[in-house]
C-alpha positions in Angstrom: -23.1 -1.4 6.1 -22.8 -5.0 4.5 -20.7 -7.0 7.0 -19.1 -10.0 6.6 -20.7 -12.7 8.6 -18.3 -15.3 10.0 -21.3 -17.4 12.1 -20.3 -20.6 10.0 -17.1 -19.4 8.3 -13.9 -17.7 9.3 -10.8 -15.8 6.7 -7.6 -17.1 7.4 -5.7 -14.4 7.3 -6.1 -10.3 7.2 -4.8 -7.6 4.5 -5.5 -4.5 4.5 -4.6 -1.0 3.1 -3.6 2.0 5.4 -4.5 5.3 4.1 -7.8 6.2 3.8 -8.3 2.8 5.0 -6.8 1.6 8.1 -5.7 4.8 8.9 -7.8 8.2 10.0 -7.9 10.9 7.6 -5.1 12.5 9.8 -2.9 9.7 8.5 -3.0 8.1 12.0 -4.3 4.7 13.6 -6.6 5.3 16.2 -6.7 3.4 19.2 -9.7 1.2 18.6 -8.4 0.2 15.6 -5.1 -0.5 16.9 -6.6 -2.3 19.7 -8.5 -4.6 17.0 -5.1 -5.3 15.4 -4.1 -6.3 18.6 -6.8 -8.6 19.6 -6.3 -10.3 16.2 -2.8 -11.3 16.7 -3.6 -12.7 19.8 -5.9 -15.4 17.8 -3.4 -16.2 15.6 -4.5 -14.8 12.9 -1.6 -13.5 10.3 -1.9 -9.9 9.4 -0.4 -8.3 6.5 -0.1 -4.5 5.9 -0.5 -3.8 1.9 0.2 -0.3 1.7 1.6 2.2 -1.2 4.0 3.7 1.2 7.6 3.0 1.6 8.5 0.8 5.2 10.8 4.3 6.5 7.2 5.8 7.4 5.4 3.0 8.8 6.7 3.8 12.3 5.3 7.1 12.3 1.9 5.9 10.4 1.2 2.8 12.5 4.0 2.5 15.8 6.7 -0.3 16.2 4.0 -2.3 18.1 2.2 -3.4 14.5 5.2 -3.6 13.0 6.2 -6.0 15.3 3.1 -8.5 14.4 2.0 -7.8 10.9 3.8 -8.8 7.7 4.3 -5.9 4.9 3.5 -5.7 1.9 5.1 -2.3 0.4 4.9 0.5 -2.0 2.2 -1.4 -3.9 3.6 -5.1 -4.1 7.0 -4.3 -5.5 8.8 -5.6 -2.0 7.3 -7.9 0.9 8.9 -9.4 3.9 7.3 -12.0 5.9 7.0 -11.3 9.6 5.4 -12.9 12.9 4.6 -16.5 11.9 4.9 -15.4 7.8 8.0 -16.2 6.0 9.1 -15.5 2.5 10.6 -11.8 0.9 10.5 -10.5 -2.3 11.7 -7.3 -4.6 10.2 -6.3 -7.9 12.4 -4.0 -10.0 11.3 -2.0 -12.3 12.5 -1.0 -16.2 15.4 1.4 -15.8 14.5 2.5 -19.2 10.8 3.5 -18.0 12.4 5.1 -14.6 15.0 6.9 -17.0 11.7 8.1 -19.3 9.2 9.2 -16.7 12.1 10.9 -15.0 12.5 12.6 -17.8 9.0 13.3 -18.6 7.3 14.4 -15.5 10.3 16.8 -14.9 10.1 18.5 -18.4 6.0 18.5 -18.7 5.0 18.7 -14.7 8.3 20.5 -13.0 6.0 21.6 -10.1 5.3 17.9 -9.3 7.8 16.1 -6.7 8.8 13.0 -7.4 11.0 10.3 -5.6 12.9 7.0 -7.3 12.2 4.5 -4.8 15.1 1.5 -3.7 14.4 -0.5 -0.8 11.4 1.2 1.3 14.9 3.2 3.0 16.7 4.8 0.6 15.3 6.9 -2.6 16.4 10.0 -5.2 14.2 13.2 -5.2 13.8 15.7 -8.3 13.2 18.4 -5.9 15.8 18.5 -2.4 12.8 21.0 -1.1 10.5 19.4 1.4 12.0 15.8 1.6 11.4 15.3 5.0 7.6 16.6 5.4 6.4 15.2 1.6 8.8 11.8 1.3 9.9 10.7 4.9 8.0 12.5 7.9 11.0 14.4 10.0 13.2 10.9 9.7 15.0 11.3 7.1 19.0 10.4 7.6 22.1 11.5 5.2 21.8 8.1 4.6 18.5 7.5 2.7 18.5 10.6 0.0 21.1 9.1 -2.8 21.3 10.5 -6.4 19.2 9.4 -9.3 22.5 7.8 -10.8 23.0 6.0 -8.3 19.0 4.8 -7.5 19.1 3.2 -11.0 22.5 1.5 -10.0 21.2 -0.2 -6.7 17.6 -1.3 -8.7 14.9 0.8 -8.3 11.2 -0.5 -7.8 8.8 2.2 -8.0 8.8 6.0 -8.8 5.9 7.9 -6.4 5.2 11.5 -7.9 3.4 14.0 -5.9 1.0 16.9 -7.5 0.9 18.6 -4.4 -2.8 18.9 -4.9 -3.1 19.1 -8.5 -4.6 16.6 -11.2 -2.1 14.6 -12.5 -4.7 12.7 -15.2 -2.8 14.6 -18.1 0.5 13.3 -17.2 -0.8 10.0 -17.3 -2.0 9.9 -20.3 1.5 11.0 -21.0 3.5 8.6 -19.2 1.2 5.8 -20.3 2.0 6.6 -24.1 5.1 6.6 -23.4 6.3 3.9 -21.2 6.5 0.1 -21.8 4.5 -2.9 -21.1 6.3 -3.6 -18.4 5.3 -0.6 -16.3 1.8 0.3 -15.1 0.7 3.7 -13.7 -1.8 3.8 -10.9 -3.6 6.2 -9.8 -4.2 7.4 -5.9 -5.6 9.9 -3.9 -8.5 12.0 -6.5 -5.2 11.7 -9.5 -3.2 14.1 -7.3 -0.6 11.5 -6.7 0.6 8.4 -9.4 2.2 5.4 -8.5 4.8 3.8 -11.4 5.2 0.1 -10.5 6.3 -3.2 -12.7 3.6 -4.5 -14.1 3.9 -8.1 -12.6 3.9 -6.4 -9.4 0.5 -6.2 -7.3 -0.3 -6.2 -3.6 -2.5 -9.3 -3.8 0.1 -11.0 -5.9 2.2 -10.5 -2.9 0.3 -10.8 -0.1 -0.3 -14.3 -1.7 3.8 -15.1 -1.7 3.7 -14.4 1.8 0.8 -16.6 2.9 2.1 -20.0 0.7 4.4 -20.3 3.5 1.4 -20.6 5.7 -0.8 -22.6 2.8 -3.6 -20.2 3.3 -4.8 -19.1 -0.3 -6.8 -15.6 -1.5 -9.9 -16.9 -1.2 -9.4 -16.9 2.9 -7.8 -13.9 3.1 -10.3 -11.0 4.7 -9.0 -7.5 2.9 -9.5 -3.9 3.3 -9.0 -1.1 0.8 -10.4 2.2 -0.9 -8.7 3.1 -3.4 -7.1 2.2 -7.1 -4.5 1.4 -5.6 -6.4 -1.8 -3.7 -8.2 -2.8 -6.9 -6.2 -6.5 -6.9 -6.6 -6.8 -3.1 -9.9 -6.1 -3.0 -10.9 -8.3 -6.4 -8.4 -11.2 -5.7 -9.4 -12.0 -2.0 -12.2 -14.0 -1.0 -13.1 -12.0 1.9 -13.1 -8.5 0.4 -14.2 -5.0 2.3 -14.5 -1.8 1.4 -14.5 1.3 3.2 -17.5 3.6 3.2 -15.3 6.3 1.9 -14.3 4.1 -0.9 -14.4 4.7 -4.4 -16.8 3.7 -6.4 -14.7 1.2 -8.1 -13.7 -0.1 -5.5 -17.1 -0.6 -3.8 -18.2 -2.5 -7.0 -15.6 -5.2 -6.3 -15.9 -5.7 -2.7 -18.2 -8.3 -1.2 -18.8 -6.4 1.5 -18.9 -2.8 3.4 -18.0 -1.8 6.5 -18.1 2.2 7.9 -15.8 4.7 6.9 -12.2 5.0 8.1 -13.2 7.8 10.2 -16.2 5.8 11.7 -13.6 2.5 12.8 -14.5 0.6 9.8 -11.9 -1.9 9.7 -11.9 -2.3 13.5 -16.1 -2.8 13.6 -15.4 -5.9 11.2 -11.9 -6.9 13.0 -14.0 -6.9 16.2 -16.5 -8.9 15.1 -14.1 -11.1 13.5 -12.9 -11.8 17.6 -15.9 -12.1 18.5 -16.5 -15.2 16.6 -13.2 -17.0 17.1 -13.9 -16.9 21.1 
């Protein structure tokens, strides 16, 4: 491991990633780590969740008691809401032409793969009315939340998640990126077996640093965790960057330092020792 050492200096602030990150390989957060998160808030130290996952699932993934003293930063930077001494909120839409396109696209070329039209972090459309619940949603899904794909592109979509339930996706992508616009990136997560399609100007460091101007604290003293693709602009924008030991090699490359892997408490060894200096 490469730990940060805050003897003389201390990050202002904390970012991090959840799966594969913050979270256990069983999509959980342990209790170390929670009590870490815990300890931090209690030095007054603004925490931000930057995760690819929509807010509906964030009880289940973390439990109301982080929600209640992080900030998030959602489904990849396209929509952030300031929380627990953070102000600030934003939404990032995406091209309705690109959402009408890779709609089209992955359902014609990739008709296995499931796919959902995101709105809010709440409500979404699905390709496929199979499995909502376990793959989109984990058992919480209300009436409410599932709306058509019509009516998604009415209300201002954001992102479109696709699932490969385990397959490669890298052909599609070379598909989707010939054929949508500048405007809209595709990122890779999780080996290419799942694609995120965000705005372009959207980013999870881009707003993780809209959350923190209220609180004048800029990238550079911001401590972040991430392991994947999706973390590349956290990890590379933040002045206090760490990587997981399960991390991929890209991302490793970036970060200024490493800590153990999410199985092994990484985030809470350097969150500890982060305590540990403040007191």
């Amino acid at each position: 491991m490469n730990l940060p050492d805050f003897s003389s200096e201390i990050p202002k602030a904390v970012a991090m990633d959840l799966d594969e990150t913050t979270l256990n390989s069983n999509t959980r957060l342990d209790e170390r780590t929670r009590t870490a998160l815990h300890a931090v808030q209690a030095v007054g130290i603004p925490m931000i969740i930057a995760t690819s996952r929509p807010e509906r699932v964030l009880p289940t993934l973390v439990g109301e008691d982080i929600l209640e003293i992080t900030s998030i930063v959602q489904m990849n930077g396209t929509i952030a809401q300031g929380k627990a001494g953070l102000t600030g909120s934003l939404k990032c839409e995406m091209s309705l032409g690109d959402a009408q396109v890779c709609w089209r696209l992955v359902n014609e070329q990739t008709p296995w793969a499931r796919m959902t039209l995101e709105i809010d972090g709440d409500q979404f459309a699905v390709n496929h009315d199979d499995d909502i619940n376990e793959l989109w949603a984990f058992n919480m899904a209300t009436p409410t939340m599932v709306v058509s794909f019509e009516e998604a592109l009415r209300l201002g979509p954001v992102k479109i998640s696709i699932n490969g339930l385990n397959q490669n996706l890298e052909n599609l992508v070379n598909m989707l990126q010939s054929e949508l616009s500048t405007e809209t990136d595709v990122i890779r997560a999780a080996r290419v077996q799942f694609l995120n399609i965000v705005p372009t100007q959207a980013s999870k460091s881009g707003a993780v640093a809209d959350l923190l101007e209220s609180a004048n604290i800029p990238l550079t003293d911001v401590l972040s965790f991430g392991d994947d693709f999706v973390d590349i602009d956290l990890i590379r924008d933040c002045g206090w960057s760490v990587a997981v030991a399960n991390a991929i090699p890209e991302i490793k490359s970036l970060a200024k330092y490493e800590t153990a892997s999410n199985d092994d408490h990484g985030v809470a060894i350097v969150l500890e020792k982060l305590v540990a200096a403040i007191k």
